[in-house]
C-alpha positions in Angstrom: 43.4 -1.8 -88.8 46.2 0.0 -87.3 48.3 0.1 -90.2 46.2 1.5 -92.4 45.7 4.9 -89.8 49.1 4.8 -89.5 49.6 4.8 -93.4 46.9 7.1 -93.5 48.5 9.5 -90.6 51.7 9.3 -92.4 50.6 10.6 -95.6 49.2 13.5 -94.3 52.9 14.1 -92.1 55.2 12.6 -95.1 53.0 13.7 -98.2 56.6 15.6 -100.6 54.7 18.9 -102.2 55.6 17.9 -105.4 54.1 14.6 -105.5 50.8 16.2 -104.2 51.1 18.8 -106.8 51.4 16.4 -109.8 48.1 14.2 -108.7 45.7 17.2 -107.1 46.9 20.6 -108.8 47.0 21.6 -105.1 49.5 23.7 -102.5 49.2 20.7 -100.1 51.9 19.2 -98.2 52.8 17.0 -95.3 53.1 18.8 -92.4 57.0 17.7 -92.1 57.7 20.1 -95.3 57.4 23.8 -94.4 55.2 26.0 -96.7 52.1 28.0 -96.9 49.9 24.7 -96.7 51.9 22.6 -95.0 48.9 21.2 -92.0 45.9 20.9 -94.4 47.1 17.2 -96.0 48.0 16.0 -92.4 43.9 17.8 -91.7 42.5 16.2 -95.2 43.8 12.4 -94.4 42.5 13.3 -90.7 39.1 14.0 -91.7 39.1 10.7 -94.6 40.4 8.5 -91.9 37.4 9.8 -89.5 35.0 9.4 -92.3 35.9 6.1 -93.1 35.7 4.9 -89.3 32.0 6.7 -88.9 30.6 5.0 -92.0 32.4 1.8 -91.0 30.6 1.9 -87.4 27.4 2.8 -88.6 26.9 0.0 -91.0 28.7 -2.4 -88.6 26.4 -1.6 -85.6 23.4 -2.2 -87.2 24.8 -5.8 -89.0 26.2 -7.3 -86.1 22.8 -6.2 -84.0 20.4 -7.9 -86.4 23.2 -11.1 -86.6 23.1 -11.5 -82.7 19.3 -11.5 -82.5 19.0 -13.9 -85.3 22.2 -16.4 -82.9 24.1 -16.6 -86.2 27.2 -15.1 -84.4 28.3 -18.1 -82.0 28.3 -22.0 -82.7 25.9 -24.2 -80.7 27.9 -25.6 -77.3 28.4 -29.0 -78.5 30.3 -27.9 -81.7 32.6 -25.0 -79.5 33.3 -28.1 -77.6 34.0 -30.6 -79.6 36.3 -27.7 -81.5 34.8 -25.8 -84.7 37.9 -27.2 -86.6 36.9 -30.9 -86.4 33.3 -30.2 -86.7 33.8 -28.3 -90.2 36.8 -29.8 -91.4 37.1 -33.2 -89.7 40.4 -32.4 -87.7 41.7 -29.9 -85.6 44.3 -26.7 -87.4 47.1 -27.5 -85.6 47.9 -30.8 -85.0 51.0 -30.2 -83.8 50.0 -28.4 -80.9 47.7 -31.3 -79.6 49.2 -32.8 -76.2 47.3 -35.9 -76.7 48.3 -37.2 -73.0 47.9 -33.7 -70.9 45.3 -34.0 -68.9 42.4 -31.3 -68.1 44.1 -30.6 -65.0 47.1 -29.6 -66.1 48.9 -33.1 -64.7 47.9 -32.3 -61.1 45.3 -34.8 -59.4 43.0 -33.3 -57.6 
């Protein structure tokens, strides 16, 4: 997520004028590179970026609304207990962080 607005941000600062030229047969530049046009790439990749985030929210809202009411976003307590690893896949991810003599407690006794 954040690096690709970062990529996208970028383009619009870093965007070389003849680069821009070749591919769009426009006077657009990253704002870095002085010239007539030089804020309207940096404006452009603004305005996709926001676009893109909008049309992401509005199609995610409505998804993960209609998921929650139907419970299909969370396991059942028994399986987040038991570890969705060794419920699905017979054994946990990573073994090799299992300290199979820790206790609960953290060692302590209470």
């Amino acid at each position: 997520l954040g690096g690709g607005i970062l990529g996208t941000l970028l383009v619009g600062a870093l965007a070389r004028p003849i680069y821009v030229q070749a591919l769009t047969a426009t006077e657009c530049a990253g704002f870095v590179y002085t010239g007539h046009h030089s804020g309207i790439q940096l404006g452009l990749q603004i305005l996709g970026l926001s676009v893109s985030i909008v049309w992401s929210a509005l199609w995610a809202y409505p998804l993960f609304k209609i998921l929650s009411r139907l419970n299909a976003l969370r396991v059942d307590q028994v399986t987040e207990l038991a570890g969705i690893d060794n419920i699905e896949h017979g054994g946990p991810a990573y073994p090799e962080f299992i300290n199979y003599g820790a206790s609960v407690t953290g060692g302590r006794e209470r």
